[in-house]
N, C-alpha and C positions, 0 to 999 in steps of 0.2 A: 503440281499440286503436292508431290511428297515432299518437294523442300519446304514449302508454305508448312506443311503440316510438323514438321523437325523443328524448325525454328518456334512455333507455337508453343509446343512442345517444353521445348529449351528453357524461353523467355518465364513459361507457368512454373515450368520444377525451379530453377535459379530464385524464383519470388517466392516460391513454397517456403525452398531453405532458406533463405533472407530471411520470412517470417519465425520458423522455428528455432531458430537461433537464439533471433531478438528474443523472442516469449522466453524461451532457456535460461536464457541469460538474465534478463528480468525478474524471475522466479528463482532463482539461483543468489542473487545480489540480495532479496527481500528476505528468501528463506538466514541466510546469512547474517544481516542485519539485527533481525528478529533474536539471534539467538547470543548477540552480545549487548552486556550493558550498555556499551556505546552505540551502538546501533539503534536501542530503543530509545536514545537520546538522541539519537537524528534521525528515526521516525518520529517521533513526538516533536519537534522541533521542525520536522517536512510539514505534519497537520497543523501545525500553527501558524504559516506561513500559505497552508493551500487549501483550507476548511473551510466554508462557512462558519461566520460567529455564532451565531445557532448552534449547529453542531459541537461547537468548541465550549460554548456555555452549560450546555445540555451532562458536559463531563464533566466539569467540573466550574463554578463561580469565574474562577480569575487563572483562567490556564496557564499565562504568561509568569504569573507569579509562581504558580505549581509547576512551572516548569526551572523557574529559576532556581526555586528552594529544594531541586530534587526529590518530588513529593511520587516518593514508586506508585503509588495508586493511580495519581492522574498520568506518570509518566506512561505508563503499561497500555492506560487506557485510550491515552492519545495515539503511543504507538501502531495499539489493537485499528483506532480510527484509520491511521492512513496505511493500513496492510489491509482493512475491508476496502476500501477505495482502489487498492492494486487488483483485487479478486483474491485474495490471502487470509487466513481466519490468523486471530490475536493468540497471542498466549500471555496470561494466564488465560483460562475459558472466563471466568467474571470479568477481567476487563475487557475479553470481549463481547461478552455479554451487556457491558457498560455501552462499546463501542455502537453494537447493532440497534439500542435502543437509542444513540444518539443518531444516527442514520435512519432511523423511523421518525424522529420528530423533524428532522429537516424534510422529511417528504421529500 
């Protein structure tokens, strides 16, 4: 029974850390993103690829176009979208404040 219970053990802590890692690293890659121009042009460009139209409407008319023409407002707020969708708040606070209201109309 004590080796049953060592291996149990083993198997739970290995998948604990498994888990905290991922999340670390996840959160670490996002925080990172977040705080370069380029990055908030490949979050904004991850929401527009993995958002509901809705929600992508809700930020701005024609996102793909305010994405093309480097439009900072809808960029920020696109971004702000797919960093709520990780568990991650936006910066600036307005576009995320844009973001969370665009995530309330998608219900």
């Amino acid at each position: 029974m004590r080796i049953l219970s060592r291996y149990v053990f083993r198997q739970t802590a290995g998948a604990l850390v498994l888990i905290l890692v991922s999340l670390t690293g996840v959160t670490w890659i996002a925080v990172a993103l977040r705080q370069r121009a380029t990055g908030r042009d490949l979050l904004a460009l991850r929401a527009l690829t993995r958002q509901p139209l809705r929600r992508l409407v809700a930020i701005h008319p024609d996102p793909a176009t305010a994405w093309r023409d480097h439009d900072t407002k809808a960029l920020d707020s696109l971004a702000a979208l797919e960093l709520r969708t990780l568990g991650l708040r936006g910066w600036p606070p307005d576009a995320d404040a844009a973001a969370a209201a665009a995530t309330r109309v998608a219900g």
